[in-house]
C-alpha positions in Angstrom: 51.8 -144.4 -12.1 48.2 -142.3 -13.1 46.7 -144.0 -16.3 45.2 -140.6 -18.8 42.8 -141.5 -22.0 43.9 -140.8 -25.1 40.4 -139.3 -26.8 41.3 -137.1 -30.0 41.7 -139.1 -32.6 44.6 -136.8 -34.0 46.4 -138.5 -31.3 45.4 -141.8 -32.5 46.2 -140.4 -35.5 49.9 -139.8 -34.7 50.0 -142.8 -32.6 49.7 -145.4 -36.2 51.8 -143.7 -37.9 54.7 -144.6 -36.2 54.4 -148.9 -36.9 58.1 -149.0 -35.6 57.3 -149.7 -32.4 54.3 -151.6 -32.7 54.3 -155.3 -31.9 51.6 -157.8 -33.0 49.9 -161.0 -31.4 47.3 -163.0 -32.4 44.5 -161.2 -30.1 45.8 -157.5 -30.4 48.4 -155.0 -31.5 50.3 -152.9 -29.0 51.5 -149.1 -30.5 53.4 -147.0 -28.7 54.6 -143.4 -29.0 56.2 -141.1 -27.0 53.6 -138.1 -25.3 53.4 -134.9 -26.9 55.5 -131.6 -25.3 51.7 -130.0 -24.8 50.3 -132.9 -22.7 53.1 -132.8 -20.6 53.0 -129.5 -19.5 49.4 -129.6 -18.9 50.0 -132.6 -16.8 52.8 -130.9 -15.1 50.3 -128.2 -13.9 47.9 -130.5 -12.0 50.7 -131.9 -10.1 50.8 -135.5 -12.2 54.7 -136.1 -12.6 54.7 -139.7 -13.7 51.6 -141.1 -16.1 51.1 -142.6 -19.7 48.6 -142.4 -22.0 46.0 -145.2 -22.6 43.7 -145.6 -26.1 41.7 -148.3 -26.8 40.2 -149.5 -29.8 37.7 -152.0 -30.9 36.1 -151.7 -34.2 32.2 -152.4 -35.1 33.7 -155.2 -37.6 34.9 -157.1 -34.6 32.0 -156.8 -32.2 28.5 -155.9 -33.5 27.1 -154.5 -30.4 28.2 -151.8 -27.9 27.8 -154.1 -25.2 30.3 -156.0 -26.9 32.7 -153.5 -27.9 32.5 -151.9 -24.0 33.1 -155.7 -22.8 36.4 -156.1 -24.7 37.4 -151.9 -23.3 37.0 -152.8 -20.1 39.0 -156.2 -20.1 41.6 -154.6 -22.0 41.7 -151.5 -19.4 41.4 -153.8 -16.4 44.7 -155.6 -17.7 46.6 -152.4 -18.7 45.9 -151.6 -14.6 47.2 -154.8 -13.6 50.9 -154.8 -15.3 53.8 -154.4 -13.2 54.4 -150.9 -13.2 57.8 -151.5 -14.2 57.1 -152.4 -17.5 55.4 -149.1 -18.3 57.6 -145.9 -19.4 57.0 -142.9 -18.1 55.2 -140.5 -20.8 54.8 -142.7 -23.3 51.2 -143.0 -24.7 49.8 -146.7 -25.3 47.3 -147.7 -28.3 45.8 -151.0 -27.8 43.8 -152.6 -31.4 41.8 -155.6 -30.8 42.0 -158.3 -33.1 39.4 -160.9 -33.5 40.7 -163.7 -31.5 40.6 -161.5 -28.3 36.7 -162.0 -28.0 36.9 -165.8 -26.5 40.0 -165.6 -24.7 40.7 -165.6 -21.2 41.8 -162.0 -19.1 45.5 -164.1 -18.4 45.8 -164.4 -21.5 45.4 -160.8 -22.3 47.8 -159.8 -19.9 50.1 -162.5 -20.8 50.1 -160.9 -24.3 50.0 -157.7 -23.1 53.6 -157.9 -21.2 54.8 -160.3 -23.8 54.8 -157.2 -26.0 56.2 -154.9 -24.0 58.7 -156.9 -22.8 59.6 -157.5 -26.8 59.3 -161.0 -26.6 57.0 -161.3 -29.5 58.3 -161.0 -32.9 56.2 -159.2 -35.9 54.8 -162.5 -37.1 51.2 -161.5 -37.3 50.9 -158.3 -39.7 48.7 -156.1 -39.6 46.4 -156.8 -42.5 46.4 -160.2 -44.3 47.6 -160.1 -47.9 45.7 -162.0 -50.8 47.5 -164.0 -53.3 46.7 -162.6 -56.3 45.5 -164.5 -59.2 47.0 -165.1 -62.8 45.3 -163.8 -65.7 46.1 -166.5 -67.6 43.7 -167.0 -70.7 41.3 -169.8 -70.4 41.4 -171.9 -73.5 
């Protein structure tokens, strides 16, 4: 199955706003949508019947460098190539978001993760953004 980049943001756009089918770990969120009509016919004319879509991102807040950043790309491309094609659904575009606790952990355990998520084994534990407790106004005395 061909791998194609997803690089216009109005399809990463699209892509998070759709958190149904998103699933959450601890070292990165997996989004998935299904491939817009126009990509498929433009596929369809250079001969690629059966791809999906791949984004990645990796935010300046999690890695301060561009060595960094491309580090963390390429592991998480590297392990998108090495799922069993199986797992993958024809069409469907992919958006992986790194998390912080991706940066010191091992490539099995990306790809552990990785298949974890689309095999719907992982439940939406980890949320996307953490919530403060508000405090009370209470009147001190």
């Amino acid at each position: 199955m061909l791998i194609l980049t997803i690089k216009a943001r109005k399809d990463f756009v699209d892509i998070q706003k759709n958190k149904d089918n998103a699933c959450y770990t601890p070292k990165l969120i997996l989004l998935t949508k299904k491939t817009p009509k126009k990509y498929i016919e433009v596929t369809a004319k250079r001969r690629a019947g059966e791809f999906v879509r791949l984004g990645l991102t990796v935010t300046k807040k999690l890695e301060k460098t561009a060595i960094g950043r491309n580090r963390i790309k390429r592991q998480l491309r590297e392990a998108f190539k090495k799922l069993n094609p199986n797992l993958l659904k024809n069409h469907i575009d992919y958006q992986i978001i790194a998390r912080k606790r991706i940066i010191d952990t091992e490539f099995k355990c990306i790809i552990k993760d990785l298949e974890d998520c689309l095999n719907n084994k992982v439940k939406e534990g980890f949320p996307l953004k953490r919530t403060k407790k508000k405090k009370s106004l209470k009147a001190k005395s």
